[in-house]
C-alpha distance (Angstrom), angle and dihedral (degrees) to the residues before:
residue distance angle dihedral
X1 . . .
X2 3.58 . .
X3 3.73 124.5 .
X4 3.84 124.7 -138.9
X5 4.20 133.6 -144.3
X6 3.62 106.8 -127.9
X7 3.63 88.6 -107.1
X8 3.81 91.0 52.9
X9 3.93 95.6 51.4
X10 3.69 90.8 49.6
X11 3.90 98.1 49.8
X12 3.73 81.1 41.1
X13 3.61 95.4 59.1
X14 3.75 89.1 39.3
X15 3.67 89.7 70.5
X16 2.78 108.4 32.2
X17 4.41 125.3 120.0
X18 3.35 136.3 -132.8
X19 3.86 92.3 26.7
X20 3.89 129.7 134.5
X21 3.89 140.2 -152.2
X22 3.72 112.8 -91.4
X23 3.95 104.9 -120.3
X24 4.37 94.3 -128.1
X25 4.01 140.9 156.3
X26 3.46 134.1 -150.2
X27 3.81 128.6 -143.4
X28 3.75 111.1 -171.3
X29 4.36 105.5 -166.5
X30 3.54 78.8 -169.1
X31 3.72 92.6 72.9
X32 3.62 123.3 115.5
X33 4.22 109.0 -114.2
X34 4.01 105.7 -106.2
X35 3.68 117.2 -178.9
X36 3.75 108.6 -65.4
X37 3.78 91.4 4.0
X38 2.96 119.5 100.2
X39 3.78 127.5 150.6
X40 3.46 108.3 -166.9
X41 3.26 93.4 34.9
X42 4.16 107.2 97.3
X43 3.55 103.2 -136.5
X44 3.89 92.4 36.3
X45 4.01 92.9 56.1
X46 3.12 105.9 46.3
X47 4.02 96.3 43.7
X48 4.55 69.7 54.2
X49 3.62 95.5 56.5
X50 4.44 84.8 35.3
X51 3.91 87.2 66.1
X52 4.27 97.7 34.0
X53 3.82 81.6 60.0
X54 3.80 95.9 46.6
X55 4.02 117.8 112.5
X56 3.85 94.3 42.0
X57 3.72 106.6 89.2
X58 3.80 88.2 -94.4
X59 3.89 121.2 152.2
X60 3.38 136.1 -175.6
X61 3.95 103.8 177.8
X62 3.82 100.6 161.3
X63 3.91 92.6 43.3
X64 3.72 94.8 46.6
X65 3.78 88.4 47.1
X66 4.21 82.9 48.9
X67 3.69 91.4 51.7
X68 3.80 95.7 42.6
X69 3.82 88.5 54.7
X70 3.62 91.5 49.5
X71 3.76 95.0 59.4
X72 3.75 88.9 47.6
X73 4.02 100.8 60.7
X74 3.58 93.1 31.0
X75 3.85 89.7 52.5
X76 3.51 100.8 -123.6
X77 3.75 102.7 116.1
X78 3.37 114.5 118.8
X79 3.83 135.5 132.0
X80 4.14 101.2 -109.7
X81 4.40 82.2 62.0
X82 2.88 103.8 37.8
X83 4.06 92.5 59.8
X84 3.72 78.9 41.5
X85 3.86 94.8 61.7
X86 3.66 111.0 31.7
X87 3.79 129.4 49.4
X88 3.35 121.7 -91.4
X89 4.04 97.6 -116.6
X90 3.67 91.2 58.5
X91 3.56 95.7 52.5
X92 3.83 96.9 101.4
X93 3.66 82.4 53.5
X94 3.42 96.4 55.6
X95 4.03 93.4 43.2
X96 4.02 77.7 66.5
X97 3.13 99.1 60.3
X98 3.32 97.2 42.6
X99 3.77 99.1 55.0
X100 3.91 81.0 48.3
X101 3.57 95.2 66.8
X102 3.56 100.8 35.7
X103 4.28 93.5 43.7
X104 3.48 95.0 38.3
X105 4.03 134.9 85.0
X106 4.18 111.8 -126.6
X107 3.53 90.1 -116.1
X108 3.72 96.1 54.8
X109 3.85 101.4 41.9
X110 3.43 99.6 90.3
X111 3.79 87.5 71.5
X112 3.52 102.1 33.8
X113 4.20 85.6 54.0
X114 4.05 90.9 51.3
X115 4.14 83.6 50.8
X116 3.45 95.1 60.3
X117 4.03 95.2 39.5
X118 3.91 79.6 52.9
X119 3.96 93.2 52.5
X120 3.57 93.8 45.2
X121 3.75 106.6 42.5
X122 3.97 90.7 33.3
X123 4.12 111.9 172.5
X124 3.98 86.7 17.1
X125 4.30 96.3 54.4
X126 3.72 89.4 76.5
X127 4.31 92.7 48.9
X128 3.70 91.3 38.3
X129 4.41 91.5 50.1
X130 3.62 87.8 45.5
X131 4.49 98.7 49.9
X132 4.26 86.0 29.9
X133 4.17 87.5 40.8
X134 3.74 74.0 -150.0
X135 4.33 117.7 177.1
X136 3.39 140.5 148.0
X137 3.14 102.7 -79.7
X138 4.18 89.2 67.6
X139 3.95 86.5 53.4
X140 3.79 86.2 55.6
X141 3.67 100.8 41.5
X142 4.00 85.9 61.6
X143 3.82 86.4 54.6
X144 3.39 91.1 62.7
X145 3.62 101.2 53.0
X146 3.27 120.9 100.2
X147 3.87 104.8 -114.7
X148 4.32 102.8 -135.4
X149 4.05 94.2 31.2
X150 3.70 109.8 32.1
X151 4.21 110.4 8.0
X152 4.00 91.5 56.1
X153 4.00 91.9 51.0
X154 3.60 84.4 55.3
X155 4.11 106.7 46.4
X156 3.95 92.2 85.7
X157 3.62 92.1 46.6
X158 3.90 88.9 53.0
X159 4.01 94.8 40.3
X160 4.01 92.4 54.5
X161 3.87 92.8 43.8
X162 3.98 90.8 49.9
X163 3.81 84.5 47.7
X164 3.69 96.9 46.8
X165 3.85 90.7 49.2
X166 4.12 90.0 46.4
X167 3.52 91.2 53.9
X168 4.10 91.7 53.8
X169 3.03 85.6 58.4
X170 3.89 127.3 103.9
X171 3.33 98.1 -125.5
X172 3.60 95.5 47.9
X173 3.94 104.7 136.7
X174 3.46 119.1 -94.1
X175 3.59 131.0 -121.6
X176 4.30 142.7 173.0
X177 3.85 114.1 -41.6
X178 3.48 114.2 -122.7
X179 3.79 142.7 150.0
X180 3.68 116.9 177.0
X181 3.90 97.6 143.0
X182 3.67 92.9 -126.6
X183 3.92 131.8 108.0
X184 3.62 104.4 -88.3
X185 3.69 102.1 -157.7
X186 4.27 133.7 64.8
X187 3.90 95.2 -111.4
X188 4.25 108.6 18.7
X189 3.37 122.8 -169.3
X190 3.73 121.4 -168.7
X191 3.21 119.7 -142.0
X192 4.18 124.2 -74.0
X193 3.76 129.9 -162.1
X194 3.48 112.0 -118.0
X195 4.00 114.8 -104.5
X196 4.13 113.7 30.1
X197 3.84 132.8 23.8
X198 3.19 132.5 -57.6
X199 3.88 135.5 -12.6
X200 3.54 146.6 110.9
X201 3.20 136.5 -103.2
X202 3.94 124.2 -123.1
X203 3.92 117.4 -103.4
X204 3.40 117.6 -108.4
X205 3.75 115.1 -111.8
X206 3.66 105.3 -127.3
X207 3.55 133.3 141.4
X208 4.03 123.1 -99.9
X209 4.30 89.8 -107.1
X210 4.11 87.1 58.1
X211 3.20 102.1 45.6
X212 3.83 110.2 121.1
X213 3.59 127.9 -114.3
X214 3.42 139.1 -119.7
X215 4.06 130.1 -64.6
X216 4.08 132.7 173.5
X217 3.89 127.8 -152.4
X218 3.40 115.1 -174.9
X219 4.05 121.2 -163.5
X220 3.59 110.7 -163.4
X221 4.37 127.1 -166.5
X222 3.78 91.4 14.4
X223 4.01 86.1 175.9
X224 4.17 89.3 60.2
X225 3.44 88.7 86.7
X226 3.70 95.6 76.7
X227 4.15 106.3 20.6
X228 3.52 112.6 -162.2
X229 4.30 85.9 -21.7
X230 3.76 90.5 107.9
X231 3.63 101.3 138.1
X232 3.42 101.7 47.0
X233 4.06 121.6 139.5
X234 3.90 114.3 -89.2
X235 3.70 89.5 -109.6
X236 3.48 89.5 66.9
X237 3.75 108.7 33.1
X238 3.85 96.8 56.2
X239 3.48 105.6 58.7
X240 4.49 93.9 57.8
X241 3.44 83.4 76.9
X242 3.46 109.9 18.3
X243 4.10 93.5 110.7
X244 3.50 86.5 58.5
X245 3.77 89.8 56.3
X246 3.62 93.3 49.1
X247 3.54 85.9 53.6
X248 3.11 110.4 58.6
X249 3.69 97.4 34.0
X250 3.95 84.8 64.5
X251 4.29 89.4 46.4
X252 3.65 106.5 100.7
X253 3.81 86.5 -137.7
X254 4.15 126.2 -170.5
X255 3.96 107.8 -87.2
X256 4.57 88.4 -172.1
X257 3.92 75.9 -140.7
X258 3.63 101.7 64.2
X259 3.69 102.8 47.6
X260 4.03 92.6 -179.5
X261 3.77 86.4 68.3
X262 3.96 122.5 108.6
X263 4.23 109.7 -91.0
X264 3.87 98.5 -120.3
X265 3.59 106.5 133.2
X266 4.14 115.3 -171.0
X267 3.64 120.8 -161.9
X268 4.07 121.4 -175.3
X269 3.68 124.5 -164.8
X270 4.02 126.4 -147.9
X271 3.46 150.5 126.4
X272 3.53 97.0 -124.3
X273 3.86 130.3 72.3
X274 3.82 108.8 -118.2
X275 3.56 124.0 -111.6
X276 3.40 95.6 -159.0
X277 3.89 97.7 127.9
X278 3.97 82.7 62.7
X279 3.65 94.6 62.2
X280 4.08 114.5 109.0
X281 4.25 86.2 -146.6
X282 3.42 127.2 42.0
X283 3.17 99.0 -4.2
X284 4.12 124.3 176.7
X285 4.24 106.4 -149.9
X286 3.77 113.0 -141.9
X287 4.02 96.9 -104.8
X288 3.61 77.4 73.8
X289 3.22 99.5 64.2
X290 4.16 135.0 74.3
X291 3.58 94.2 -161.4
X292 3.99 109.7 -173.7
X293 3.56 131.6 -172.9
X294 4.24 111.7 -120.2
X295 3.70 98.5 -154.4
X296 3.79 128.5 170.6
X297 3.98 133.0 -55.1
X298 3.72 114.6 -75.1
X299 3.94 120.2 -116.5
X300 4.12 81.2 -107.5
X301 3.63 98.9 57.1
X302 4.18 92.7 26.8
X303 4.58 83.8 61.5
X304 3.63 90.6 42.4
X305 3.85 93.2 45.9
X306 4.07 86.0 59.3
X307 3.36 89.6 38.4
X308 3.59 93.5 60.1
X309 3.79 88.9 37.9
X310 3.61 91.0 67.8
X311 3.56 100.1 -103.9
X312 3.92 93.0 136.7
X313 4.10 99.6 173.0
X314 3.84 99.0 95.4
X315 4.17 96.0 -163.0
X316 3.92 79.1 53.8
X317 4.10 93.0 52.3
X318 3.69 91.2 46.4
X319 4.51 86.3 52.6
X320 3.51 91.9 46.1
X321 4.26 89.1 49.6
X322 3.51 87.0 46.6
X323 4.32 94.7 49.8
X324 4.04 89.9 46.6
X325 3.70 96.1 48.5
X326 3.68 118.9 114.3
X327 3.84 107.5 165.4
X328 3.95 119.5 13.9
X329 3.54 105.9 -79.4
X330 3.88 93.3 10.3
X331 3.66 115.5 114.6
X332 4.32 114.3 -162.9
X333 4.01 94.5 -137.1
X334 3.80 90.1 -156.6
X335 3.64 93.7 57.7
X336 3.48 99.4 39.1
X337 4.00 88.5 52.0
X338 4.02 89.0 52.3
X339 4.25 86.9 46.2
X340 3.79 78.4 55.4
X341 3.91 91.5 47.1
X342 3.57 93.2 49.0
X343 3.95 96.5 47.7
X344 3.59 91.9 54.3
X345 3.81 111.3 36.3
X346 4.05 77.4 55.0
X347 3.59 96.1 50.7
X348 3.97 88.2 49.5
X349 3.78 88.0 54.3
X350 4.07 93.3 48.5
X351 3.41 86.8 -112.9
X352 4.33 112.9 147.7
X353 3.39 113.5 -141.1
X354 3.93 123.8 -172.4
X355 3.36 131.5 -164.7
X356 3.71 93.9 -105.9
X357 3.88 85.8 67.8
X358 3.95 80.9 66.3
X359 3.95 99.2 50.9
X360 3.67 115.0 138.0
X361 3.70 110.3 -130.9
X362 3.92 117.3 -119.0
X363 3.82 114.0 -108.9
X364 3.96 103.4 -119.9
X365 4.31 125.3 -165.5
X366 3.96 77.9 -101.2
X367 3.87 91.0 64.8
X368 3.95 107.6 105.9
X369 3.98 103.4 -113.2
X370 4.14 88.1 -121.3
X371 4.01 87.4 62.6
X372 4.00 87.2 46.5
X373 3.79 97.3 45.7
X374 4.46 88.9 74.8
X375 3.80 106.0 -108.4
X376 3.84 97.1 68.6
X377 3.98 84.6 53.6
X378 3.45 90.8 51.4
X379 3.89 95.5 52.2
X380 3.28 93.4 42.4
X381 3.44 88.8 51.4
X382 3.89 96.8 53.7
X383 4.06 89.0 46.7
X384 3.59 89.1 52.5
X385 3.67 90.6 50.3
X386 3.44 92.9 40.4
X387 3.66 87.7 60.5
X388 3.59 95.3 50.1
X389 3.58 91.8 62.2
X390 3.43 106.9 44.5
X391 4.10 84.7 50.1
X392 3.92 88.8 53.0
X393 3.85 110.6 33.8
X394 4.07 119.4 67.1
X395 3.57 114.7 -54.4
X396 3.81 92.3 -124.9
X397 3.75 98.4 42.8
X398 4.46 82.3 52.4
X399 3.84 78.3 52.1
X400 3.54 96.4 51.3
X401 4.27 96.3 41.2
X402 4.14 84.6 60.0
X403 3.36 95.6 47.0
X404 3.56 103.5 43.1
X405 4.28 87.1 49.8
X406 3.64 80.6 90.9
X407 3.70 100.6 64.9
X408 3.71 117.7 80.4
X409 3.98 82.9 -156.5
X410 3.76 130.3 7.8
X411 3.72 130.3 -173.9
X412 4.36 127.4 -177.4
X413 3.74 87.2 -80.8
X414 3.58 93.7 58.4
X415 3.74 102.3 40.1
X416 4.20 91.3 55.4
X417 3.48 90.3 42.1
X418 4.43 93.3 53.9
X419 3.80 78.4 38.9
X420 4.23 93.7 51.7
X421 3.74 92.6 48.9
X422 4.06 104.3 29.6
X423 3.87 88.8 51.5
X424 3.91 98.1 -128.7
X425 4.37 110.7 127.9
X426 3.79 111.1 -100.4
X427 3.22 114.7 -154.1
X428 3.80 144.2 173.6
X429 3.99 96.7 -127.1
X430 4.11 87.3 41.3
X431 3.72 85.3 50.8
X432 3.64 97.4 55.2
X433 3.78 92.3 44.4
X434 3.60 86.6 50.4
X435 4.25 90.2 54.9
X436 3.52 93.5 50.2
X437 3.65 102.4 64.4
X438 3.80 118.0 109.4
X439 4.17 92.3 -113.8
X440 3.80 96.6 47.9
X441 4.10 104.9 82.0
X442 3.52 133.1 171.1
X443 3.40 121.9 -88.7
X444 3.47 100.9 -144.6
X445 4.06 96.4 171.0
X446 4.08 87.9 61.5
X447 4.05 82.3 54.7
X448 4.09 129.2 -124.7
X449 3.72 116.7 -3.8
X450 3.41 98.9 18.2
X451 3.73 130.2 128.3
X452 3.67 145.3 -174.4
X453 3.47 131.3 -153.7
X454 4.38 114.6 -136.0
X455 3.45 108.3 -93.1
X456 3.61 97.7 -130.6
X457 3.44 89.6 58.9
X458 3.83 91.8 54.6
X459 4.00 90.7 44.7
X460 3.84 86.9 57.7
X461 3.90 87.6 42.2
X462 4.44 85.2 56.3
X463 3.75 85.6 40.3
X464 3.55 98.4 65.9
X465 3.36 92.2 46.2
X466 4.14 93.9 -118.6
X467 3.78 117.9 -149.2
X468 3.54 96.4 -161.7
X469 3.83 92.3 48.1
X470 3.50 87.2 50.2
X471 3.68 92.6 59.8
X472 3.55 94.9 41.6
X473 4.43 82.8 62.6
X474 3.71 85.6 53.3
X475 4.18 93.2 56.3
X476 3.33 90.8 37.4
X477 4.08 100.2 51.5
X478 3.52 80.2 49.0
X479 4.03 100.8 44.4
X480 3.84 83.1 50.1
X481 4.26 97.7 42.2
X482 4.23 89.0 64.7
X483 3.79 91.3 40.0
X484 3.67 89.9 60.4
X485 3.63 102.9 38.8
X486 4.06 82.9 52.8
X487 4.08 86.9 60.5
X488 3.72 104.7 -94.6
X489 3.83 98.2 139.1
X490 4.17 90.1 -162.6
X491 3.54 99.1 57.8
X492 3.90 84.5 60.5
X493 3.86 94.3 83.0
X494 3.92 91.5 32.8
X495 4.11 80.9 65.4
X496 3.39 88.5 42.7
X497 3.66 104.2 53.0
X498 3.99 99.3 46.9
X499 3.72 94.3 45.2
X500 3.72 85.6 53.3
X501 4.25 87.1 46.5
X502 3.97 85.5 51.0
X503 3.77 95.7 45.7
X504 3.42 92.2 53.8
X505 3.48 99.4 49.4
X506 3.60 82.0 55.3
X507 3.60 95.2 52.9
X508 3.98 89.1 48.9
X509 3.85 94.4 49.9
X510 3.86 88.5 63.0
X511 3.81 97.8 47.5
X512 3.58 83.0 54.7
């Protein structure tokens, strides 16, 4: 057994033949709410993850059926959402169910639901009864829930059974071969019976040509779920996430030691350690958990990164590595994207740079002990940088970067329109220099064409107390006031959120 760097294994896999996608779906809490998604939000993330899944012989009968049902007595169902919630291949399946409830007498929908599973799942229906030991009397049992109180409580529970069972299945979608008898995800749970504590659930006997496949769920921004509400009582900090817990406590998730077990892998992303193992319900204890620190890039990745970036002097690669290092062999990204930046907005303008214009000051006895302790150097750093670039790229995209700081999103419409009122030239070419920066990102939850602009950035933009930025919150509150009293329910918060930016600035001026 041989044992690879990181940067081994992944040019390993890389090359590798004979290898296949791993079907996955990605749930970012961390998303901003947009009509019907909503990623905290139970019933909203799941019905997310529902349609990330769709396209690889996935089904989730029962939960679809659960979700259908929901709509109905909360008198939601219509045509528009449902096309909004469910993918678009499954849409004659959902038409069944549909016509079920609405043709059908309560007492006989129990059958009339299995009918249609049978008509749409065909050859499988009689393999997915048997592994789900699905019957009517399941169908009627979420007819009796009460939608809000008792039906909601139970969608994750249903969504992670249908999975389990879908991934038993022969047609289950396939994915890389791989048996390294270790936990192949950043947080692992194995798997819990449903009810009290921990336990594990017997492997399936099944032989080596049925075993299922691989699948990835990715939960990003675990912390979202609270904000800044860190401290809050236990009473009130379970239950955010306590559908997640359900969840995955229900998965049938890959242990690495128990090869017989279903291949769903779930990774979640934070900054905070979990407390789950505190939680009075649900709750995941810590042997469950493969909890590993994501740290920085490594000097490796960080040369190839520039490298890639089109920074082609390699003395310069290795300066910029050296002025975005915070830990030895730790690599700030952000920093080492603006280094990037810098290099080539400079190198557009003809301007030389050398690596002594990327020297890292000695810290002296004179140095005040918050700039020694790491973080000051590390702002410091990124105003420095920011600096550079806004002295080397075009004055009016500089113009532009300050300004748009104050969005938390901008599309085209909003960069002319800071552009129209703040006097600076907007222009196409500008705008797609602007977008191609390392700290301008998509912002995929706003939809196509949006962007965002890193938040560290923006915090150093606040910091400094910019004027321009601060007008830019005065068009914008504005911009967004009209768009809401014309109906358009999102621009609400937008209003919201600068006037609260400008009234605190305000509030800060007179403490000063």
């Amino acid at each position: 057994m041989k044992t690879l760097s990181d940067e081994k294994f992944a040019e390993h896999i890389k090359n590798a033949e004979g290898v296949e996608p791993v079907p996955f779906a990605h749930l970012d809490f961390g998303m901003q709410p947009r009509g019907d998604d909503r990623p905290q939000e139970a019933f909203s993330g799941l019905l997310m993850l529902r349609r990330a899944l769709a396209g690889h012989g996935l089904r989730f009968p029962l939960y679809d059926f659960a979700c259908v049902w929901y709509l109905h007595k909360t008198q939601k169902l219509t045509n528009d959402r449902l096309r909004d919630l469910f993918p678009a291949e499954e849409m004659d399946f959902i038409t069944g169910i549909v016509d079920a409830i609405s043709g059908t007498s309560w007492g006989a929908l129990g059958k009339a639901v299995l009918n249609v599973f049978g008509k749409h799942l065909r050859q499988r229906f009689t393999l997915y009864m048997q592994k789900r030991k699905l019957d009517e009397a399941q169908v009627e049992a979420i007819q009796r829930m009460d939608p809000e109180s008792e039906l909601m409580d139970q969608l994750p529970h249903l969504f992670a059974d249908d999975l389990n069972t879908a991934m038993s299945l022969d047609e289950a979608p396939k994915s890389l071969s791989g048996k390294s008898g270790k936990p192949e995800l950043v947080r692992e749970y194995s798997p819990l019976p449903q009810g009290e504590g921990p336990g594990v659930r017997a492997p399936q006997q099944v032989e080596a040509s049925d075993r299922p496949k691989r699948i990835a769920l990715f939960f990003d921004t675990h912390e979202a779920f609270w904000g800044s509400q860190r401290n809050l009582s236990d009473g009130r900090f379970f239950p955010r996430d306590e559908w997640l817990r359900r969840l995955l406590v229900t998965l049938e998730l890959c242990g690495g030691s128990t090869p017989a077990h279903h291949g769903i892998v779930a990774v979640v992303a934070g900054r905070d350690r979990p407390r789950w193992a505190e939680a009075s319900r649900f709750k995941i204890p810590e042997e469950y958990l493969d909890i590993q620190r994501v740290g920085h890039l490594s000097e490796t990745d960080a040369a190839q990164f520039l490298e890639r970036a089109g920074v082609a002097d390699a003395t310069m690669r290795q300066c910029l590595v050296e002025y975005a290092r915070v830990a030895p062999n730790q690599i700030h990204p952000f920093y080492l994207g603006l280094c990037a930046d810098v290099a080539l907005a400079a190198s557009e303008t003809e301007t030389t740079l050398t690596p002594e214009n990327f020297q890292i000051a000695p810290q002296t006895a004179e140095t005040p002990p918050f700039e020694k302790e790491g973080r000051g150097i590390l702002l410091n750093k990124g105003k420095e940088l920011m600096d550079r670039l806004l002295r080397y790229a075009d004055a009016e995209v500089g113009y532009a970067v300050r300004a748009l700081s104050a969005c938390r999103a901008f599309d085209r419409e909003i960069y002319f329109k800071l552009g129209e009122v703040l006097n600076f030239q907007a222009t196409e070419p500008a705008f797609t220099v602007l977008t191609r920066f390392s700290f301008v990102w998509p912002a995929e939850q706003r939809g196509e064409g949006w962007y965002r602009i890193h938040d560290l950035l923006r915090r150093l933009a606040r910091e400094r107390g910019d004027e321009i930025a601060h007008r830019a919150d005065e068009v914008l509150e504005k911009h967004y006031r009209e768009r809401g009293e014309a109906g358009e329910t999102a621009a609400v918060a937008e209003t919201i959120y600068h006037a609260n930016r400008l009234d605190w600035e305000i509030k800060s001026e007179l403490k000063l």
